[in-house]
MMTF fields as JSON, N, C-alpha, C and O atoms, coordinates in Angstrom:
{
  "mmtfVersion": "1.0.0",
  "mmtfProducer": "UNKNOWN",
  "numBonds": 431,
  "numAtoms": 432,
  "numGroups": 108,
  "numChains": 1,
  "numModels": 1,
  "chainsPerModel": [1],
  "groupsPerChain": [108],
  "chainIdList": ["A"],
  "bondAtomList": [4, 2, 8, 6, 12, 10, 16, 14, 20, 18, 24, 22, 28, 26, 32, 30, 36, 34, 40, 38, 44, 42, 48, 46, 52, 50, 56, 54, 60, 58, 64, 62, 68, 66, 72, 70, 76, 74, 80, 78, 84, 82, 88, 86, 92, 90, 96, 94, 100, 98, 104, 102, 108, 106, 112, 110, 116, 114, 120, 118, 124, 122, 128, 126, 132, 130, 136, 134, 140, 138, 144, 142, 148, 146, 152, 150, 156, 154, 160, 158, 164, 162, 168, 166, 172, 170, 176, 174, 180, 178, 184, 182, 188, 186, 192, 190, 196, 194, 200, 198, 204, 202, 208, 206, 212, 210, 216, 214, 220, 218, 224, 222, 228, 226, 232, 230, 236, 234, 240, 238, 244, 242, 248, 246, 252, 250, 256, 254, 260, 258, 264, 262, 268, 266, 272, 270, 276, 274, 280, 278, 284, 282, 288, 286, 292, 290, 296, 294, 300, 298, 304, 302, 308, 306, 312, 310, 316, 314, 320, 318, 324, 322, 328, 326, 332, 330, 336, 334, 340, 338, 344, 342, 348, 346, 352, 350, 356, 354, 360, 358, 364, 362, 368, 366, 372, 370, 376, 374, 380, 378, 384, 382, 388, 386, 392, 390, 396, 394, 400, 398, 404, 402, 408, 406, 412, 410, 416, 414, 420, 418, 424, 422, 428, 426],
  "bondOrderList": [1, 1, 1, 1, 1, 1, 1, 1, 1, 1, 1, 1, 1, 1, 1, 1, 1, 1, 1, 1, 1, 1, 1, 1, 1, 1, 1, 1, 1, 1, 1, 1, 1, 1, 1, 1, 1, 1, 1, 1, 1, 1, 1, 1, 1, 1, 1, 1, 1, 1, 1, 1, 1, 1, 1, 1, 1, 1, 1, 1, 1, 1, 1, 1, 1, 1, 1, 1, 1, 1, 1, 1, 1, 1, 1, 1, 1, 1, 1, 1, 1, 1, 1, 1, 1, 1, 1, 1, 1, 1, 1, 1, 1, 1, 1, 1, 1, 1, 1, 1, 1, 1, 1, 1, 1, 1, 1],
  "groupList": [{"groupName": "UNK", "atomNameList": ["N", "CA", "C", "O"], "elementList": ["N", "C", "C", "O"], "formalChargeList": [0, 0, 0, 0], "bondAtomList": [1, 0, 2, 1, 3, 2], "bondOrderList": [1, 1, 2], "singleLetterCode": "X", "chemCompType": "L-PEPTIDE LINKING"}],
  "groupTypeList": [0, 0, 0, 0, 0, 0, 0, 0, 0, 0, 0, 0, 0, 0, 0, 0, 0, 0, 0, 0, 0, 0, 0, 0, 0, 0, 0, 0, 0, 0, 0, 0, 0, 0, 0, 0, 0, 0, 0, 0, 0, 0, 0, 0, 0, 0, 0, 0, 0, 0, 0, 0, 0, 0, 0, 0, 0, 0, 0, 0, 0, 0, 0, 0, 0, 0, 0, 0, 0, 0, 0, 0, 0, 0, 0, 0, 0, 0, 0, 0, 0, 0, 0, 0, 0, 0, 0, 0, 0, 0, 0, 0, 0, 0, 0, 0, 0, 0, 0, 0, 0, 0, 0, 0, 0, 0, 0, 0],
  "groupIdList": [1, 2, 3, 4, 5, 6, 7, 8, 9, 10, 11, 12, 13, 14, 15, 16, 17, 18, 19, 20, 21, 22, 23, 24, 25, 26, 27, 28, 29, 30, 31, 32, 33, 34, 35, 36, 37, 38, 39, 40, 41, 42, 43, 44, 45, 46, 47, 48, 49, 50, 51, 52, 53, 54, 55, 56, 57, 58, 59, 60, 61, 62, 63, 64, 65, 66, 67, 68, 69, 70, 71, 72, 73, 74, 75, 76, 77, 78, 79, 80, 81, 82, 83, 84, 85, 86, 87, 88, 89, 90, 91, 92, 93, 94, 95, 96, 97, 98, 99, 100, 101, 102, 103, 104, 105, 106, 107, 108],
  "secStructList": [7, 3, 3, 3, 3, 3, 3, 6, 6, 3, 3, 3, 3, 7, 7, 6, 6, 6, 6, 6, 6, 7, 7, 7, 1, 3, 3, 3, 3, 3, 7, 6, 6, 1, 7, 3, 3, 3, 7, 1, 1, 7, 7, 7, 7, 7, 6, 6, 7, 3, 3, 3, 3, 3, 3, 1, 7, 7, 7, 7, 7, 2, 2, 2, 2, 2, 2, 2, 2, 2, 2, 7, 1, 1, 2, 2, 2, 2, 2, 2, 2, 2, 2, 2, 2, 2, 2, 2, 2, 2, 7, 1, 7, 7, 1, 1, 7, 3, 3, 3, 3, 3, 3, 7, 7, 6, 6, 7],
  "xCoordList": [123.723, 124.35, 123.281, 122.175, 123.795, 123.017, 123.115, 124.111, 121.792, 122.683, 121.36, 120.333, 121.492, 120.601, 121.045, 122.25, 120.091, 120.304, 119.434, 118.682, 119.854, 119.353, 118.328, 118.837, 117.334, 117.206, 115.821, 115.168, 115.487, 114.155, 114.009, 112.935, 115.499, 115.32, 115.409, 115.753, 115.016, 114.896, 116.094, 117.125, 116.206, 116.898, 116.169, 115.452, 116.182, 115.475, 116.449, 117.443, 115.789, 116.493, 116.851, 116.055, 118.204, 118.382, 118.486, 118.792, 118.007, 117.66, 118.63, 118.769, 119.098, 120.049, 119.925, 120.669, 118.761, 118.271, 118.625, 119.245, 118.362, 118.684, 119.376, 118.828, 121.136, 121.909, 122.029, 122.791, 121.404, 121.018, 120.663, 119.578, 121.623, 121.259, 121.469, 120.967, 122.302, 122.609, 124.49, 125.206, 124.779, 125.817, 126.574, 126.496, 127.276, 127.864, 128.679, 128.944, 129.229, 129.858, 131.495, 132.603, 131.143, 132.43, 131.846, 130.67, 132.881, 132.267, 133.565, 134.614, 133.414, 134.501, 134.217, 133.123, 135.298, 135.816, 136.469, 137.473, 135.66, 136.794, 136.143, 135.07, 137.843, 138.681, 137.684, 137.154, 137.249, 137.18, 137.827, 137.343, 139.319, 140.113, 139.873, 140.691, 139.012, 139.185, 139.69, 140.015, 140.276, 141.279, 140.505, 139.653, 141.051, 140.01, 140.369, 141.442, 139.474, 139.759, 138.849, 137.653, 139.21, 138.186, 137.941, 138.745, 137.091, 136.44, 135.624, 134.695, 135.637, 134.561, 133.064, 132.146, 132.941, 131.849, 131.601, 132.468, 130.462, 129.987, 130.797, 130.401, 131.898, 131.942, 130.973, 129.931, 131.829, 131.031, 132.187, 133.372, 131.437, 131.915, 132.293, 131.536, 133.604, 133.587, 133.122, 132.924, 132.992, 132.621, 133.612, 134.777, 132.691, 133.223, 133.484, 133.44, 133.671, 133.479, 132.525, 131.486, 132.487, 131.87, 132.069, 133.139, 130.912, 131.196, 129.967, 128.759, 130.568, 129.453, 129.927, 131.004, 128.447, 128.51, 127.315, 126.117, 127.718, 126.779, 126.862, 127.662, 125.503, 125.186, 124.94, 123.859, 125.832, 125.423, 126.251, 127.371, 125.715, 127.007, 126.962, 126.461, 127.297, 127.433, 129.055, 130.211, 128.456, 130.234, 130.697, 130.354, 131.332, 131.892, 133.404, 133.71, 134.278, 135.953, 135.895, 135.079, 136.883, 137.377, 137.683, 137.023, 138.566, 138.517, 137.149, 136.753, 136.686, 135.364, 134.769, 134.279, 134.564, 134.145, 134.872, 134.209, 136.085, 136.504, 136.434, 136.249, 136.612, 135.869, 134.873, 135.026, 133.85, 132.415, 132.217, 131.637, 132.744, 132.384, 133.124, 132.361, 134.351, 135.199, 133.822, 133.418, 133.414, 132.464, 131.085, 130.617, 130.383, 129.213, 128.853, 129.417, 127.693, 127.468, 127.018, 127.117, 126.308, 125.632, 125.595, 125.983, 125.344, 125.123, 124.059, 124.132, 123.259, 122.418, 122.666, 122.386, 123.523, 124.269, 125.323, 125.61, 125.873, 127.103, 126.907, 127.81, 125.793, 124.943, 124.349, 124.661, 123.881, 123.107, 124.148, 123.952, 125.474, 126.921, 127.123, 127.077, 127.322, 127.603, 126.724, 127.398, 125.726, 124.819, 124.51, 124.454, 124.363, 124.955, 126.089, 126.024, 127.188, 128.378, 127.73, 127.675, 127.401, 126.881, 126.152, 126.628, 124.942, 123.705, 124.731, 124.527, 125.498, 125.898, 126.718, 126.781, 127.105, 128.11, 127.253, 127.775, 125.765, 125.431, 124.207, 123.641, 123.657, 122.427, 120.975, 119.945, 121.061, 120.07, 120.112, 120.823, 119.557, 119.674, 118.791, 117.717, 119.474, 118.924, 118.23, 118.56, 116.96, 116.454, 116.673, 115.804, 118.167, 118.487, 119.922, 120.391, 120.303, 121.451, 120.699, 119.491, 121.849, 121.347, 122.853, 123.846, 122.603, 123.775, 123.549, 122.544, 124.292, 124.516, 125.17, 126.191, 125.108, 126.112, 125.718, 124.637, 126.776, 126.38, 127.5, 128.669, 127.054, 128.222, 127.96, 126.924, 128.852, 128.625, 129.115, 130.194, 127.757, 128.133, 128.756, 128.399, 129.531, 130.06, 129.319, 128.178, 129.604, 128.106, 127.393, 126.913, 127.091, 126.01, 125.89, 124.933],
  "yCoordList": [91.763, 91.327, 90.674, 91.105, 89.701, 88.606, 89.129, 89.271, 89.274, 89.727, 89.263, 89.517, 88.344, 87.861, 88.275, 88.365, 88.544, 88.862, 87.61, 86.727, 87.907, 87.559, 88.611, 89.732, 88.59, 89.621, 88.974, 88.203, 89.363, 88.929, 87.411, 86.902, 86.505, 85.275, 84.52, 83.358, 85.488, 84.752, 84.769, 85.114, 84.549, 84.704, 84.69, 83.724, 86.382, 86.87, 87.753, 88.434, 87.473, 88.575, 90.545, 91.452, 90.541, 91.89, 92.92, 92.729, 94.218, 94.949, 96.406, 96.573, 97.145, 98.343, 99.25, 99.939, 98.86, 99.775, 98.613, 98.924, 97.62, 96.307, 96.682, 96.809, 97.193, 97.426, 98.818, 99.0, 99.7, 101.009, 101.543, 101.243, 102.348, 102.349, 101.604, 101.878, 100.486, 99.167, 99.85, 100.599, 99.212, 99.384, 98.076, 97.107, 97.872, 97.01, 96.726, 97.626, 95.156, 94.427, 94.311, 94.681, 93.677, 93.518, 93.526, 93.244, 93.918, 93.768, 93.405, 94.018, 92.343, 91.817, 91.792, 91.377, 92.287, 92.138, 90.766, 90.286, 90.077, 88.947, 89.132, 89.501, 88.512, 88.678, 87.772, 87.057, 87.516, 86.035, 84.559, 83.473, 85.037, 84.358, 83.894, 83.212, 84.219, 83.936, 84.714, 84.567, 85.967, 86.71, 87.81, 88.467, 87.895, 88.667, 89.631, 89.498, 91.165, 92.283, 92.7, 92.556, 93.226, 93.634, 95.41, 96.273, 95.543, 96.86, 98.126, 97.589, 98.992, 99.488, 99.738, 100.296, 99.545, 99.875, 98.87, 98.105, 98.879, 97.644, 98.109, 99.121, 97.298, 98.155, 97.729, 97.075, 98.431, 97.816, 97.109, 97.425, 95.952, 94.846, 94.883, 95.321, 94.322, 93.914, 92.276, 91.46, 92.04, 90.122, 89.292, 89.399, 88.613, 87.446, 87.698, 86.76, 88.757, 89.145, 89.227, 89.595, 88.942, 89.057, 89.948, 90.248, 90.252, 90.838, 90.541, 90.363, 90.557, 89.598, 90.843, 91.33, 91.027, 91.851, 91.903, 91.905, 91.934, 91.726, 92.699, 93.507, 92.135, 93.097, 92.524, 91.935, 92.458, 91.265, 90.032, 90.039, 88.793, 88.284, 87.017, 85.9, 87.297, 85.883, 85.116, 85.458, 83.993, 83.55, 82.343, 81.183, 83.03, 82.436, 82.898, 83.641, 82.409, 82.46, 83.194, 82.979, 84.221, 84.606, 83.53, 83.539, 82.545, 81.52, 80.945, 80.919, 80.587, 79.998, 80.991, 80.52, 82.448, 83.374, 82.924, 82.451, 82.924, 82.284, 81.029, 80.871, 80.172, 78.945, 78.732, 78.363, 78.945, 79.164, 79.72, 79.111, 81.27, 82.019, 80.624, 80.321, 80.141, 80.061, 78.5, 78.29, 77.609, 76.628, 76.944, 76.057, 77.977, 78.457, 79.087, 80.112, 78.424, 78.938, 80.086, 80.713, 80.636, 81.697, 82.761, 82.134, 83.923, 84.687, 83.791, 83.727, 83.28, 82.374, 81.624, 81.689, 80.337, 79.076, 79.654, 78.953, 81.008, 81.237, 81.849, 81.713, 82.581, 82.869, 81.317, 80.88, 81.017, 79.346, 78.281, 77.569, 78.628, 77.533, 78.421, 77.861, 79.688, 80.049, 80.409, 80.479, 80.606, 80.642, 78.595, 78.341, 77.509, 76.485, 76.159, 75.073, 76.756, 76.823, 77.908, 77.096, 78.851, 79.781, 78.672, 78.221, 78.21, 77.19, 76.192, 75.897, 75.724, 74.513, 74.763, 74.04, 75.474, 76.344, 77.419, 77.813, 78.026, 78.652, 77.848, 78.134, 76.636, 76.378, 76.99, 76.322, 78.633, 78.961, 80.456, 81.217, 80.986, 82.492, 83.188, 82.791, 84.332, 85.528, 86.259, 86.444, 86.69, 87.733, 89.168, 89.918, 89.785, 90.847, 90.345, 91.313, 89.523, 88.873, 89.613, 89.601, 90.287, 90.702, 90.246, 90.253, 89.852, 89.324, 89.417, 88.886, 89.97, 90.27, 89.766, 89.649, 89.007, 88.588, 88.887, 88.69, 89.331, 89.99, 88.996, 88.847, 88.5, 88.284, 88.78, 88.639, 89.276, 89.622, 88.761, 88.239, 88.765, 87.637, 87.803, 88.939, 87.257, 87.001, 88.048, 88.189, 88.966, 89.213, 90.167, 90.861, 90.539, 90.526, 92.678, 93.238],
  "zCoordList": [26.661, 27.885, 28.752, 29.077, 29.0, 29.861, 31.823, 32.531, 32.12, 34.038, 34.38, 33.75, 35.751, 36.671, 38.048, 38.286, 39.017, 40.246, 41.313, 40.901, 42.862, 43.43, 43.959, 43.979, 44.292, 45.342, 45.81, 45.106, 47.005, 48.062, 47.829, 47.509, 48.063, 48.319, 46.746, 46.53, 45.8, 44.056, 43.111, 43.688, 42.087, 41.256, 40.437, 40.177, 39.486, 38.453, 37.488, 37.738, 36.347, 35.464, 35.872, 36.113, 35.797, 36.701, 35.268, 34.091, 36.17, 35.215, 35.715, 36.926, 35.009, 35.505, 37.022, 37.72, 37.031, 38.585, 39.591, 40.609, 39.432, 40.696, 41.374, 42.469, 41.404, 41.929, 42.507, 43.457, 42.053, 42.254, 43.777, 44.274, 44.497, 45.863, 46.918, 48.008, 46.698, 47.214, 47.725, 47.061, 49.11, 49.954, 49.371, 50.126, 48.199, 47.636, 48.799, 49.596, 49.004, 50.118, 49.095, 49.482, 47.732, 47.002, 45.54, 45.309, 44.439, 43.189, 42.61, 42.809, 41.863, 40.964, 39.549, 39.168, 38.536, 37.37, 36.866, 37.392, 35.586, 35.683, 33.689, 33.211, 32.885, 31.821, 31.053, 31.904, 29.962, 29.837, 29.704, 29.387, 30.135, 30.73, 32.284, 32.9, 32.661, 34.694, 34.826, 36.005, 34.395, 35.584, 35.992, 35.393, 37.338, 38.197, 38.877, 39.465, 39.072, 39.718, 40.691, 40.436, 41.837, 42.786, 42.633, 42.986, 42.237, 42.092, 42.957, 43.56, 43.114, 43.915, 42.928, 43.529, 42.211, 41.033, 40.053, 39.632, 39.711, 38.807, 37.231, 36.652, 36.662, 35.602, 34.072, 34.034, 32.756, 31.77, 31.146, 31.045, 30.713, 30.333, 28.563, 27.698, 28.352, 26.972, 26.8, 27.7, 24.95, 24.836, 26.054, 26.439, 26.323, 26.953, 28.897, 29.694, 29.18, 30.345, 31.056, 30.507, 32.452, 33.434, 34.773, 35.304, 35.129, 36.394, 37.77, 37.62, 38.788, 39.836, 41.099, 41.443, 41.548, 42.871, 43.977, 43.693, 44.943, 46.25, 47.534, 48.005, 47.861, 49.06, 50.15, 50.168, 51.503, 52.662, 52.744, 52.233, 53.448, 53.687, 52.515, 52.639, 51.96, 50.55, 50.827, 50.575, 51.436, 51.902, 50.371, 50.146, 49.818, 48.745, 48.993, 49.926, 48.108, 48.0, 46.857, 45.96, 46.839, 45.333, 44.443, 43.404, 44.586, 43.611, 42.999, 41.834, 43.948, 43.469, 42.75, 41.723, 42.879, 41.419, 40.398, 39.476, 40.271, 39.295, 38.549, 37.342, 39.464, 39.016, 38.175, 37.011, 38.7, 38.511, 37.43, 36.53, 37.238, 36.107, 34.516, 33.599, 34.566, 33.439, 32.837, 31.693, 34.327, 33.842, 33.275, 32.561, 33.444, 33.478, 32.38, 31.998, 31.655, 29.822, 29.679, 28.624, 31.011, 31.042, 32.228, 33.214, 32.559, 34.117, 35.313, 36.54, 34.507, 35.226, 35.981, 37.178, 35.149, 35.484, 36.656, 37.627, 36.466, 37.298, 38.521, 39.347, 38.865, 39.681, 40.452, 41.56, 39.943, 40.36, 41.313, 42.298, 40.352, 40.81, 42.273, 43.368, 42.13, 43.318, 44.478, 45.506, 44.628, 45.663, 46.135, 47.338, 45.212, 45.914, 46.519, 47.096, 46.6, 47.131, 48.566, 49.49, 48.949, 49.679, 50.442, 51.484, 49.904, 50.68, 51.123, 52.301, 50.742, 51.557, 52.793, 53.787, 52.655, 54.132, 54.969, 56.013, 54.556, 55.366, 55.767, 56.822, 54.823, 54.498, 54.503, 54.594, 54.371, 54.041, 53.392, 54.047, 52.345, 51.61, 52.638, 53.09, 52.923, 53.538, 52.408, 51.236, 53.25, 52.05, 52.08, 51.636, 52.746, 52.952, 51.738, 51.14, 51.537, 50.276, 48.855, 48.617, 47.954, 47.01, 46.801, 47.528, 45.519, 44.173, 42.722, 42.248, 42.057, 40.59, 40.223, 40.9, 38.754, 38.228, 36.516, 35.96, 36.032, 34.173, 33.223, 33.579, 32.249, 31.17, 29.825, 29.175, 29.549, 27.814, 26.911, 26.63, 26.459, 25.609, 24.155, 23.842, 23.046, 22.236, 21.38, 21.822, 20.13, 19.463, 20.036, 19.14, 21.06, 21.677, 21.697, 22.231]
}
């Protein structure tokens, strides 16, 4: 399973503790269809699923998780799509913003 985070302004490879201790803001479930659930907990993922969660004010749309995730080859890319959507409406990342995003991949 592929998972990148934001945290202290970066986007780095996230590792099981990242999220650990963190006052989650929202955490979403999505199918590898796009379809999407709002969660209180990061869950575990089967192939092809994703899941994306944050801490602070990340102004994105539920659609646009969706969006994003169904175009995006990787957690990276889908993480990347949506924090430019974020920068252009807030124009700048807080370094109190923490974001996760995981996909499982095919195989994997």
């Amino acid at each position: 399973m592929a998972g990148y985070c934001l945290k202290n302004g970066r986007i780095q490879e996230a590792w099981g503790e990242d999220a650990a201790g963190r006052e989650l803001a929202a955490v979403f479930h999505l199918t590898a269809d796009g379809e999407m659930k709002e969660l209180h907990e990061f869950p575990a993922l089967s192939e092809g699923e994703g899941a994306l969660a944050y801490a602070g004010e990340f102004y994105i749309e539920p659609l646009e998780v969706q969006i994003e995730f169904l175009k995006a080859a990787n957690a990276e890319k889908w993480l990347e799509a949506l924090l430019l959507r974020h920068v252009d409406r807030v124009r700048q990342v807080s370094e109190e913003l923490f974001v996760i995003a995981e996909i499982k991949s095919f195989g994997a």
